[in-house]
C-alpha positions, -999 to +999 in steps of 0.1 A: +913+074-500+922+037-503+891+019-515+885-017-536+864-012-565+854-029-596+841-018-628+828-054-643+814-085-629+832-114-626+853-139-604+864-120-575+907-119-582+896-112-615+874-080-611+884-058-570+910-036-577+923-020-549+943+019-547+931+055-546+900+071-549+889+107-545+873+111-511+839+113-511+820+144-495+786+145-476+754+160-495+729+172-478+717+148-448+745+130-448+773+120-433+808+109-442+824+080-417+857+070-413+856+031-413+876+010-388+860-019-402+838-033-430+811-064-429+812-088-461+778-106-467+771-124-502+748-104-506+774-082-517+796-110-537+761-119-555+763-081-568+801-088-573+791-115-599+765-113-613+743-136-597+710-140-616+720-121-644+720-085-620+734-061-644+758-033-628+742-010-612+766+017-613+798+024-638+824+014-608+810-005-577+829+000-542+813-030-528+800-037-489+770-021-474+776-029-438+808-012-416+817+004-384+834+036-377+833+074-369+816+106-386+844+127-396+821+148-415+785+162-424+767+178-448+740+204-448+711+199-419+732+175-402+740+185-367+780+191-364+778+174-329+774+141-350+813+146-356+835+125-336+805+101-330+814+062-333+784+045-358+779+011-373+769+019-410+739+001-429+728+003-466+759+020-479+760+007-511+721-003-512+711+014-545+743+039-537+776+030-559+800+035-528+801+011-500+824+006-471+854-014-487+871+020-486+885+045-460+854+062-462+814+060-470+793+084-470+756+073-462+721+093-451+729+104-417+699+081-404+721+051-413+749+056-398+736+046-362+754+054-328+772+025-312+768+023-275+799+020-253+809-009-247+798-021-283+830-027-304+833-016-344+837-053-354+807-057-336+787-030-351+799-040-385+784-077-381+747-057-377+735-046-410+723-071-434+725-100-414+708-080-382+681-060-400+674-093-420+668-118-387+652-083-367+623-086-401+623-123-398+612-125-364+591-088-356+576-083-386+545-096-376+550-083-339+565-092-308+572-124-299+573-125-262+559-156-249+557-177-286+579-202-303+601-193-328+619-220-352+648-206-368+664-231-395+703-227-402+707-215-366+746-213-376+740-195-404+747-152-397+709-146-401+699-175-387+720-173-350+709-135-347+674-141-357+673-163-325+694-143-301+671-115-309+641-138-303+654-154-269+661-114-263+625-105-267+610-136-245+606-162-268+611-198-267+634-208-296+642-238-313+673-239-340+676-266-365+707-281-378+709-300-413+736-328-398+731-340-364+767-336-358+761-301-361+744-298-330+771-293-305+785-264-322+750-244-317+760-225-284+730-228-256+727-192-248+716-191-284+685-212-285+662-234-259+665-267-279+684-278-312+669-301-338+692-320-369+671-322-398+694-353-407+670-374-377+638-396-379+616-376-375+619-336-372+588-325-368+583-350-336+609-335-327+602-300-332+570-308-315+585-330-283+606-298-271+580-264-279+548-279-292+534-261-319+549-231-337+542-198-338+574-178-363+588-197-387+622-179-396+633-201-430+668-201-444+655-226-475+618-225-481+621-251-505+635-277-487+619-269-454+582-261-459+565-297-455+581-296-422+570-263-414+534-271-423+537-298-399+546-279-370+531-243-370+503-234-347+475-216-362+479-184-371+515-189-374+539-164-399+568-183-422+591-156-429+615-171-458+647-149-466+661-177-492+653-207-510+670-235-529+652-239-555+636-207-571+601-219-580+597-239-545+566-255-544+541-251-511+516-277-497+486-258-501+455-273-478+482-278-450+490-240-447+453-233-460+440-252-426+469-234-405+455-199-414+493-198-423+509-165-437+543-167-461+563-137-457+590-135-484+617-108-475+645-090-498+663-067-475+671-041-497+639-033-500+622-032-462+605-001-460+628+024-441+606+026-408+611-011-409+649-006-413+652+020-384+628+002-360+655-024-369+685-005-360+672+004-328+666-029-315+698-042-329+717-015-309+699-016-280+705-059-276+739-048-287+745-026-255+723-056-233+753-086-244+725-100-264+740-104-297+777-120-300+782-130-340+812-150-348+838-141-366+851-167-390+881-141-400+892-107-402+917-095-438+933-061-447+917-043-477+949-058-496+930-093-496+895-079-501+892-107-530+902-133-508+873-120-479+846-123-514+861-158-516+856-170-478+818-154-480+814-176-513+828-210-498+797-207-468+816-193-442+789-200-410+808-165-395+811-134-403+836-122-428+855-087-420+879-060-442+898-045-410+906-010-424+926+003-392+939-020-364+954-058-356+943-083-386+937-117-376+939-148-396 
């Protein structure tokens, strides 16, 4: 199969090599798909790099966890009827050394999830980290039906599907910006109200247009949690997925007072009925028109070093590697 790979850390021209690899067969439970298209997130150029000081996890790396595609093949226990079936992939190279920058993954049946007509592979390759990420952010304290949500970096990937799956669920949502000329790039079917941090006052703001809040979804926990503590209702969950500054500090007695709870979330590590409760709601507001990512560009496997280098300069859309099809600039 044609696959990218590398075997050391490094800058991203430096490291992906790109040509032929054996192609890989399903163990038992599993399934092998035949990508159409693969999902970059930096969560998969941080591994690329090093970030941190993260060894290698594996001899050779073939980077990407998230993709779209069909089974072409099974292994043992798996039902051959899941041949032929169109799937968006998640986790593929989650603690697994092959990912979806190739022709072909091969992933626990259970994560390779069945994409509802109607539901395009570019699509279902936009779903994985970014979706299962924002689906933890806002239900993993239960529904929100009825509350307010306040998703920061609303244009971020996590961040704009976090609040399309809140609007999806019933909630009232309210995005923040960091630049108030930001705000008329946030689309309205996306959130109720928008709010640019850059203003005199957020939290009146914050407050004007939802009152009090109940979910917190928080793209930079150390830059944003004196506002949060100044808007969140009692009772109220802070789920933070990133942070600025590593050791970010908190303002105790106003959280203290709020009965506030801080859920920090890493998504490799969800638990896995988290994951799949996850992948079902992704796919079922996929099939409703509920979720509609952007795509800030599409490159052939050719240029996967290039794709690593659009994800590292902040790209506010998805990245994609088109294995089969048109590519788009």
């Amino acid at each position: 199969m044609r696959a990218a790979w590398y075997d050391r850390q490094g800058v991203a021209a430096e490291v992906l090599e790109i040509g032929n690899l054996p192609d890989p067969e399903p163990d038992v439970g599993e399934v092998r798909v035949r990508l159409t298209v693969s999902g970059v997130n930096p969560g998969d150029t941080k591994k690329r790099s090093g970030w941190l000081g993260t060894p290698m996890a594996f001899p050779r790396v073939v980077p990407h966890s998230d993709g779209a595609g069909v089974v072409d093949g099974v292994g043992a226990g798996v039902d051959t009827d899941r041949i032929g079936q169109r799937v968006w992939v998640y986790g593929a190279q989650s603690y697994r050394p092959s990912g979806t920058a190739a022709e072909f993954t091969v992933v626990p049946a259970d994560q390779a999830v069945p994409l509802p007509a109607g539901v395009s592979d570019e699509l279902g390759a936009c779903l994985g980290i970014p979706g299962i990420t924002a689906h933890r952010c806002v239900f993993g304290d239960g529904p929100v039906a009825g509350k307010v949500v306040l998703v920061h970096g609303i244009l971020g990937n996590v961040g704009s599907m976090a609040a399309e799956l809140a609007r999806w669920n019933g909630a009232t949502v309210v995005g923040t910006v960091r630049r108030s000329e930001d705000v008329p790039e946030v689309e309205p079917r996306v959130c109720d109200s928008v709010v640019a941090l850059d203003g005199p006052d957020p939290a009146a703001a914050i407050r004007a247009v939802a009152g009090a809040v109940d979910r917190v979804v928080e793209v930079s926990l150390s830059d944003n949690v004196d506002l949060d503590a100044a808007v969140i209702a009692n009772g109220a969950v802070i789920a933070a997925y990133a942070s600025r500054a590593d050791r970010p500090g908190i303002p105790f007695w106003p959280l203290l007072f709020a009965n506030a709870s801080l859920r920090m979330l890493g998504s490799d590590d969800f638990p896995p009925a988290a994951k799949e409760a996850a992948a079902q709601d992704l796919t079922r507001a996929a099939a409703d028109g509920a979720l509609k990512p952007g795509i800030s560009a599409r490159y052939p496997l050719s240029d996967v070093a290039l794709s690593h280098d659009h994800v590292d300069a902040g790209s506010r859309g998805r990245v994609l590697v088109v294995h089969a099809g048109t590519v788009r600039p």
